[in-house]
N, C-alpha and C positions, 0 to 999 in steps of 0.2 A: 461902670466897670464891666469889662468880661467879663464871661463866664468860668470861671476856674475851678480846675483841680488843682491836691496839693497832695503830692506824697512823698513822708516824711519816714525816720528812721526814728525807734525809740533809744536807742544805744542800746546797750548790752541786757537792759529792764528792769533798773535800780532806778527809783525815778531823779535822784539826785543826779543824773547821768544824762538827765533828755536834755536835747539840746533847746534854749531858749529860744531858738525860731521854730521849732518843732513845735514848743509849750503857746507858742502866739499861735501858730495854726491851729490849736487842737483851740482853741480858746475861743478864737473865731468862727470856729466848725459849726454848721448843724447838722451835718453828717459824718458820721468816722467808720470807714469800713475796713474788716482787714481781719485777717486769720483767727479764729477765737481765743489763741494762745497766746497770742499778740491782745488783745483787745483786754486780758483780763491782768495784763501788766500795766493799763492805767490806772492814775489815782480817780475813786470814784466821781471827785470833782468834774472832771474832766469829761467824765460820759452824761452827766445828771441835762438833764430836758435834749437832749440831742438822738438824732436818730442815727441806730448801731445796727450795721449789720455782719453779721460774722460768716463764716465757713470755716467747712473741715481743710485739712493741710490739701487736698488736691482741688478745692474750689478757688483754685487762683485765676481763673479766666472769668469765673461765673462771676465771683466778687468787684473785680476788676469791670466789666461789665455793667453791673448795676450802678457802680460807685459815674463809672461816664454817666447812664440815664440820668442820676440824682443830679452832679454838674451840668450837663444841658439842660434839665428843668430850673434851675438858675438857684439851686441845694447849695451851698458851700459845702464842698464834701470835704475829706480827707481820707485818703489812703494809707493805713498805717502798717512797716514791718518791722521787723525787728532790727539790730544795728544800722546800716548807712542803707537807704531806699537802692542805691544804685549798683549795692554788690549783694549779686547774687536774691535780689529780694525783686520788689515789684516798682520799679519808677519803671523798669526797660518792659514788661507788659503792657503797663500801661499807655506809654509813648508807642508801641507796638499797635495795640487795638485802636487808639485816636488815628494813627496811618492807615489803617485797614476801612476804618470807619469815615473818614474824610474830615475828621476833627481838627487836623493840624495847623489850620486857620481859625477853625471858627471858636474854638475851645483855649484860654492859655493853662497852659502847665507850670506850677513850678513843684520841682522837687528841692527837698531843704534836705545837708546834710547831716550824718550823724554819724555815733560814732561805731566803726565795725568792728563784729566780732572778733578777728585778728586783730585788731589793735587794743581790743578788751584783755583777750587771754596774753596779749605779748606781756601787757604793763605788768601783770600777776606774776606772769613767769621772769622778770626782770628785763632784757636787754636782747633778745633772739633776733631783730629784725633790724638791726643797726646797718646791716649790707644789702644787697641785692636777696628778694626772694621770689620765689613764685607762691602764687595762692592756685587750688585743684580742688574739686570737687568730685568727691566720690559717687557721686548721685549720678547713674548711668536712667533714671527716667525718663530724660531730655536728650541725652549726649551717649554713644555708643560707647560702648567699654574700648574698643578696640584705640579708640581716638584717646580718652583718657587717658590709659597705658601711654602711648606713643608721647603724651606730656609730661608724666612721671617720667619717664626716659630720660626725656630732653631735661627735663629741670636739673633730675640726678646725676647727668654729664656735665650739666653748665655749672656745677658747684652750687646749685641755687640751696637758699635756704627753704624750706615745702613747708606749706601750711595747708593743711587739709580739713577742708570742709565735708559735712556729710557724710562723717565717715562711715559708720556703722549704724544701722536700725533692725529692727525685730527679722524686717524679711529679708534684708541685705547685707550679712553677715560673711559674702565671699570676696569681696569687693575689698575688706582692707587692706587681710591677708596677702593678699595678691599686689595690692601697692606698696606695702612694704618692704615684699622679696623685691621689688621693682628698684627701691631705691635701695634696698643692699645689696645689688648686683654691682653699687656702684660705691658703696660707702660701706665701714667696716660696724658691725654688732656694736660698738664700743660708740659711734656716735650720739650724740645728746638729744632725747627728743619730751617733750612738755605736754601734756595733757594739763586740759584745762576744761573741766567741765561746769555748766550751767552760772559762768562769769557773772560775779554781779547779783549773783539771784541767789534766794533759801535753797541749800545746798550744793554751794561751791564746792568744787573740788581743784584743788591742782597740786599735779602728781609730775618730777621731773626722775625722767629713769633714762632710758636709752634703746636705738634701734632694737636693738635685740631682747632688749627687755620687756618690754611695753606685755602687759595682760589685756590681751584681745577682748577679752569680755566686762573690761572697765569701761569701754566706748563704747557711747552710745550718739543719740541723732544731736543732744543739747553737747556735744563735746566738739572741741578742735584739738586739733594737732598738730605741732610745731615740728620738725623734725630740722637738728643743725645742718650747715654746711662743713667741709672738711676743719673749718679756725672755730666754730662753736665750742665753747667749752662752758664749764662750772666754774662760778664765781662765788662763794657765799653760799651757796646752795640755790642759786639763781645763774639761768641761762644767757650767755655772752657773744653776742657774735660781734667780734671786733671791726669798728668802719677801717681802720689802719693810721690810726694816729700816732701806733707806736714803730710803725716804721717809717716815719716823718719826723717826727719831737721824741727828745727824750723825755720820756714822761716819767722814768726814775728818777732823773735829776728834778724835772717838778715836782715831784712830791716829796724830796729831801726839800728843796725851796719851802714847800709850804708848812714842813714841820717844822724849820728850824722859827 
């Protein structure tokens, strides 16, 4: 057999949540590398006689790196991030440095999916993402502010529904502010937006208020953010954004149907 990497997504880090070809990977591994805050949401089973390397949250090149070394010396590695490998986490580094490296023959990849963040805090928060949305990242690390902005714009014109990653951490507290006004330049205070903090894990949190509402200093780096489109509303006390079934079927008349 090739030589291979595999890197996988743990879902949201409930281990009830990892997806079963993630769990066959880790299973087969003698290598698992990957964020240490990532690594310490496996069940111990899972790490016991295998070789673990971790890094702080900016050794994503370093880690990445080593974990190719380990796979070309013929290591079963794995690379592990948190929800789906391929949003916003490490399969696209990885497939990055094997192009840089001249790996893309001689090494196979496979990346296994899982499940993302945004699809963790949607289920919590109810039904937000039934229509078109956009996903943004507030993490200007990688990506200029100025570019960001211009996406908020665009999403808050196109009626999108926003879901934001990254929004706020200890040294990047200007960054949300700033997205917000962005999309109330387009959408009214009275819009619905969902906090959903540390999905899945000892100390969930999820908080449904609205644009104008939102307490700045409830967000942090383990949080997302849902923010409605103009039809988003509250249902139950659970966010709604309608695909448009009721303006196709009447769906009064079915649910007189179904009580009768």
């Amino acid at each position: 057999m090739a030589e291979r990497i595999t890197v996988i997504g743990l879902g949201p880090g409930d281990a009830s949540l990892l997806p079963p070809l993630a769990r066959q990977a880790l299973e087969r591994a003698r290598a698992i590398v990957g964020y240490k805050g990532y690594i310490e949401l496996l069940e111990p089973e899972l790490l016991a006689g295998r070789q673990v390397l971790s890094t702080g949250m900016t050794g994503e090149v370093e880690r990445c790196g080593a974990a190719l070394d380990l796979a070309q010396s013929g290591v079963e590695t794995v690379v592990v991030s948190s929800g789906d490998a391929g949003v916003y986490a490490m399969a696209g580094l990885v497939l990055e440095l094997m192009e840089t490296r001249g790996l893309l023959e001689s090494l196979e990849l496979e990346v296994v999916p899982g499940i993302p963040a945004l699809c963790a805090a949607a289920a919590l928060l109810g039904a937000p993402l039934m229509h078109d949305f956009a996903v943004i990242s507030l993490s200007d690390l990688l990506t200029p502010w100025e570019l960001i902005e211009r996406r908020l714009a665009a999403a808050a014109q196109a009626d999108f529904v926003v879901v934001l990653y990254n929004p706020r951490s200890g040294r990047r507290k200007d960054q949300l502010p700033k997205a917000l006004a962005a999309l109330a330049a387009v959408r009214p205070g009275t819009t619905p937006l969902g906090l959903v903090k540390r999905a899945y894990r000892p100390g969930q949190e999820v908080i449904v208020t609205t644009l104008a509402g939102l307490d700045l200093e409830a967000v942090d780096m383990q949080s997302i953010l849902l923010v409605g489109n103009s039809a988003t509303r509250l249902a139950g006390g659970r966010l709604l954004t309608p695909r448009g079934y009721a303006g196709k079927y009447a769906l009064a008349e079915s649910a007189k149907c179904g009580s009768s």
